[in-house]
N, C-alpha and C positions, 0 to 999 in steps of 0.2 A: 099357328094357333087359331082358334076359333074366336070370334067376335065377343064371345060370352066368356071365353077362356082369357082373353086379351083383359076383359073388363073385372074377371075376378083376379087375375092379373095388378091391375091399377089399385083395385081398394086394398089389397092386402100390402102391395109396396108403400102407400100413404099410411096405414096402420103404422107398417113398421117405423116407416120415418117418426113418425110422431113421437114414438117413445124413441127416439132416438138410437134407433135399429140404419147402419148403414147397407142398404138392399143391396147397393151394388158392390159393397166388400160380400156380402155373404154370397152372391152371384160369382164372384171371382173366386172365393175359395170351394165351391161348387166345382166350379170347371176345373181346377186346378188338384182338385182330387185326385190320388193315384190309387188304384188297389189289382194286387196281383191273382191271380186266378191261379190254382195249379195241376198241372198237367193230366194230372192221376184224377180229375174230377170229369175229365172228358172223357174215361176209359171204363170197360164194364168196373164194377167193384161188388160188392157181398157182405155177409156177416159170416161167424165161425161156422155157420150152415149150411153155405155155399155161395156161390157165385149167380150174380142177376143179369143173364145178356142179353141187351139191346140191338138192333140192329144197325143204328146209329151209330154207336160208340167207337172213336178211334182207339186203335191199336200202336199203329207207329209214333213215333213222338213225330215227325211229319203233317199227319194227322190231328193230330193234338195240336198241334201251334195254327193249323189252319181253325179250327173250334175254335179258339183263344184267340185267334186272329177277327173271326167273326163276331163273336160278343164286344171285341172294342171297338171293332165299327160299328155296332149297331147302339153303344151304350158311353163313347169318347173316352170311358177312363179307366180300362181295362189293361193299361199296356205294357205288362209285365207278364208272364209266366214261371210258377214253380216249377224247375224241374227235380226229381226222383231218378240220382244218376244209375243206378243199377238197371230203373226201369226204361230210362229215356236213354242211355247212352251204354247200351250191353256191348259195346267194344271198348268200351274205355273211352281213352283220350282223344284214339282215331275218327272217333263222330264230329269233336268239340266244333271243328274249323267250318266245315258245312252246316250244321244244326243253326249252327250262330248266323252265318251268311243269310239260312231259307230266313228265318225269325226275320230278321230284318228286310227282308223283301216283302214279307207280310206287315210289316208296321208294327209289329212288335217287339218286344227285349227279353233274353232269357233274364229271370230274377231270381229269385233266392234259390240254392245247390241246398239241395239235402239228399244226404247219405242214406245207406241205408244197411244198418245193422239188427235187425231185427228177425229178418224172413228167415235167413239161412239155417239149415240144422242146427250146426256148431252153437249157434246163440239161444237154446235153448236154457242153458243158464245166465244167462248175460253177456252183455259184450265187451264194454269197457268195466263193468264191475264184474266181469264174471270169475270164478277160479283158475281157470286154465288160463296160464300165461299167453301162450297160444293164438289163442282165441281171441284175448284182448288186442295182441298185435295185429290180427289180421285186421279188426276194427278199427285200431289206428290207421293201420295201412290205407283202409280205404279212407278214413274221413283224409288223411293228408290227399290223397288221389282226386278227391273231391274238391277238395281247396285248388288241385291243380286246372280242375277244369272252370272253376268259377274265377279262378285268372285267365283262361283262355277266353272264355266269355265273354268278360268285363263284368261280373256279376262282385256284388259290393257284399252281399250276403250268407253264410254258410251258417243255415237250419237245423240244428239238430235234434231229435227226441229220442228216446232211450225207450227201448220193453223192459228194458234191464228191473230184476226186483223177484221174489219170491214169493211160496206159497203157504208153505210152512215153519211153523213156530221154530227156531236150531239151524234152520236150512242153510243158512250161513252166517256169516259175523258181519252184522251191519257198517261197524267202524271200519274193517278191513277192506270191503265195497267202494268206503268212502273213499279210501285213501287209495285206489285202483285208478278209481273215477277221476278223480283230482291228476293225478297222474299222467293218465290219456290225455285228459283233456287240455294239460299245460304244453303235453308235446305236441295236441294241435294247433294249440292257440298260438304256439312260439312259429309256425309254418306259414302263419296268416298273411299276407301283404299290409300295407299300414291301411288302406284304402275300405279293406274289409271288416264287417261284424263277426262275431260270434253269436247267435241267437241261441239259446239253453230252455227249451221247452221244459212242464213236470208236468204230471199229470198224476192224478191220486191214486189211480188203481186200475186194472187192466193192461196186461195179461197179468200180471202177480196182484193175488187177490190177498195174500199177505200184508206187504210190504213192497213198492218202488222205490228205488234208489235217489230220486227226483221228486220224494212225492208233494212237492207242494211250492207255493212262490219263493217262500224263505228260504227254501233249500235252492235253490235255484238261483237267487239272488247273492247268499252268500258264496257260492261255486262262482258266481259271473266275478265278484269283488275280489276274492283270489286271485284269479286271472289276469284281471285288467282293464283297463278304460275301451278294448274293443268285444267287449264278452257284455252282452244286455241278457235281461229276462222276456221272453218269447210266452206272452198268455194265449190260450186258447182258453174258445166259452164254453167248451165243453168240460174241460179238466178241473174241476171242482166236486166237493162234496154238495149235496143235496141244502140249498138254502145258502149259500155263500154268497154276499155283499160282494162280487166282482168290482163295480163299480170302485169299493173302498179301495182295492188290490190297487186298480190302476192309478186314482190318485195318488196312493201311498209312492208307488215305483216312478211317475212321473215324476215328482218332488224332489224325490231321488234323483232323478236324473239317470234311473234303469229299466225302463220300459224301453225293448227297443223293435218288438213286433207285436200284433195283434193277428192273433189267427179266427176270425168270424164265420160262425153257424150259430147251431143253437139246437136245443136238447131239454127233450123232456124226464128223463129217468139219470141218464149219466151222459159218457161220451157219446152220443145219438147220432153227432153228426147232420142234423137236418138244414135245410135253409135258414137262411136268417130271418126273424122275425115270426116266425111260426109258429113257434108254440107262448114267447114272452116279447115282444115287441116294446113294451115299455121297460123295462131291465137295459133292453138291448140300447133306448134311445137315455137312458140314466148314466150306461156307460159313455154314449158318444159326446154326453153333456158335457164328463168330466173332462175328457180326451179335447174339446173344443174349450172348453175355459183354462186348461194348460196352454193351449198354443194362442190364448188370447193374454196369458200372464206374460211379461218380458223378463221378469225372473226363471222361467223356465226355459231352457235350453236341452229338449228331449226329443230329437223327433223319430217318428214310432214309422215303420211299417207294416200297412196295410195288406191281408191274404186272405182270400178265400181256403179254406178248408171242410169240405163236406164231403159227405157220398153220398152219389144221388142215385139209389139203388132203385128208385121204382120209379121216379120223375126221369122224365126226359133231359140227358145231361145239358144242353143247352140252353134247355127253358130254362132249366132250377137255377141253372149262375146268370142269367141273365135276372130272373129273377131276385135273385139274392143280392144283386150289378143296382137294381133297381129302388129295393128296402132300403140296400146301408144309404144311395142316395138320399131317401126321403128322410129318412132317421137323422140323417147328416144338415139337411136344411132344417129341421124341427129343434136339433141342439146348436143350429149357428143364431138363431131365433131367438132364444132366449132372455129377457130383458136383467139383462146381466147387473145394473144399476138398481132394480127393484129388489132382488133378490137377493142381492148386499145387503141393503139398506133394511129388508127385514130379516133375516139375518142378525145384523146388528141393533135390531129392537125386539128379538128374540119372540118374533112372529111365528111362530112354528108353523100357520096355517097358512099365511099370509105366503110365507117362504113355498112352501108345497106349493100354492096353487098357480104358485110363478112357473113351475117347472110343468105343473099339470096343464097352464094354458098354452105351452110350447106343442106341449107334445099333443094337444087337442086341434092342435091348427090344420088347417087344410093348405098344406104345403105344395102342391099339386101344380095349382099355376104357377108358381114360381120356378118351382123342377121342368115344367118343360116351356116356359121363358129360357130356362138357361141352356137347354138340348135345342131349342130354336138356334138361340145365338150362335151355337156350338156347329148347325149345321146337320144336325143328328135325327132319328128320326123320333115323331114326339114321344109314342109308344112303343120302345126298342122289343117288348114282347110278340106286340100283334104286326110290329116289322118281320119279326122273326118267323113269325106265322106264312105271313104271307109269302117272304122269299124262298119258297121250293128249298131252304137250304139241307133242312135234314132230310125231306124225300131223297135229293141225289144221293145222300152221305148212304144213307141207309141201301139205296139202289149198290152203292158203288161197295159196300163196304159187306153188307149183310151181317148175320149172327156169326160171331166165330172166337173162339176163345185165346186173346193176343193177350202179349206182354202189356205191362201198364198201371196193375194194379191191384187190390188186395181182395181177395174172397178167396 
């Protein structure tokens, strides 16, 4: 750090102390940050328009764990990857034993399995709610297939989101969907190891502009209660109607005790998919506020994992998650920040303004020397972007790799 960065470093740590902000727990829970990146975000991807290819963009899962490999060296707290078994593992089980091996010689862990029932023809009307018996099975088939490889693994997680849902009004009998659904889903749940989640994503709308099977948290929470103490609610910031209090969702399910992933981007219109922070930054630091005064309650016992989920269709795919490696950071010191005793206390003298501008002075802060005090200590480099810049990493990739249209991902 620089002389002037050291020194706005010291008046911001004295600040905190004084309201009785402890620097160095919020430095520790910094470092100790985990968030998973996934695979399919290093690979070309698209809209229903077509496909956007990069030169860069890996193709094999290989490839991909090397990407993902490199963003947690450049950023300390990347060291997870999602994989997309159909995309990452097109032999089946036959990959699981090596995949796992290279991962680990890279310094990273495979993380959350998700299946993938959606792409194939057959699930053109659904998969686990769909009519054809059939069809449903083969979807069971594979999420059990998928459980088997995220025991081979060691992966604690199994992902899943559903396209499942229709378009028009009759199309099919909502109740009977349900009761499909529920179905599937208990025969997968009963397949689990004890060691494992269940994550149950919804999402409002998209591809069925009708009606989804999933379409919202409650539906989704009640489906996990069903289940059992290993089946949580899986939010994404994208999957909401226009104007949704996210924030409220998570505290609601925290409380609960069923929040049990957070999928982060962020989206101007609907599911967008963009980086974090880009288009609502303060939404994005309201949620983290909640998510941090949970794990600072000791009534709460919920702990949530952390993922990347975007497409980085026009951005360079390891800028954007480096980037995006970098917001949830700052976002993440700004709601450790918080002077959580002020904002009680008015709160409980029903300062409305008082209370707001507790949270407004958080997120106004210049969080900055702090973030890389703690990438100092870590060893890390201070600005993991213009690291990235400088390291020839994507000229090679791109040398080695060129424009070519590989397995991996969606457009």
């Amino acid at each position: 750090m620089t002389q002037r960065d050291q020194q706005s470093y010291g008046i911001l740590a004295e600040q905190l102390a004084e309201v009785g902000i402890d620097v160095e727990g919020v430095k520790a829970r910094l470092k100790a940050t985990e968030i998973e990146t996934p695979s399919w975000g290093y690979s070309d991807s698209g809209t229903r328009f077509g496909r956007f290819l990069q030169p860069a963009a890996a193709s094999t899962i290989e490839e991909k764990l090397r990407d993902a490999a490199h963003v947690h060296k450049l950023t300390g707290i990347a060291p997870r990857v999602g994989v997309h078994v159909l995309w990452d593992f097109p032999s089946g089980t036959a990959d699981v034993a090596s995949v796992k091996d290279y991962a680990t010689s890279l310094g990273v862990q495979i993380g959350s399995i998700n299946p993938n029932v959606f792409q194939d023809q057959c699930y053109k009307y659904g998969s686990i709610c769909g009519h054809e018996a059939d069809v449903r099975k083969k979807a069971v088939d594979h999420i059990l297939d998928s459980i088997e490889v995220g025991k081979a693994v060691g992966s604690d997680l199994l992902s899943l989101w559903f396209a499942d849902g229709t378009n028009y009004p009759g199309q099919a009998d909502f109740r009977r969907r349900k009761h499909w659904m529920e179905e599937s889903l208990a025969t997968s749940y009963a397949a689990m190891p004890p060691s494992m989640t269940m994550l149950v994503e919804y999402k409002f709308f998209e591809p069925g502009f009708y009606h989804t099977d999933l379409g919202d948290w409650g539906m989704s929470y009640v489906t996990c209660k069903q289940l059992g103490p290993q089946a949580k609610v899986l939010v994404d910031l994208g999957h909401h109607p226009q104007g949704t209090n996210i924030e409220h969702i998570v505290a609601f399910l925290l409380d609960e005790g069923m929040l049990g992933g957070f999928h982060f981007n962020n989206r101007k219109y609907a599911d967008d998919d963009l980086t974090v922070g880009s288009m609502n930054p303060y939404e994005f630091f309201l949620i983290l506020n909640e998510l941090m005064a949970a794990e600072a309650d000791p009534s709460i016992d919920c702990p949530v994992a952390y993922g990347v989920d975007q497409s980085h269709n026009e951005k360079p795919k390891i800028e954007a998650m480096v980037q995006t490696i970098m917001t949830i950071q700052t976002a993440l010191a700004k709601a450790l920040i918080v002077d959580r005793k002020v904002l009680r206390e008015a709160q409980n003298a029903g300062d409305i303004v008082a209370a707001e501008n507790t949270l407004v002075a958080a997120f106004s802060t210049d969080v900055g020397p702090l973030v890389r005090k703690v990438r100092e200590e870590m060893g890390l480099p201070l600005d993991p972007l213009a690291a990235h810049r400088a390291s020839g990493y994507a000229g090679k990739a791109a040398a080695e790799r060129g424009v070519r249209k590989g397995q991996g991902g969606l457009g």
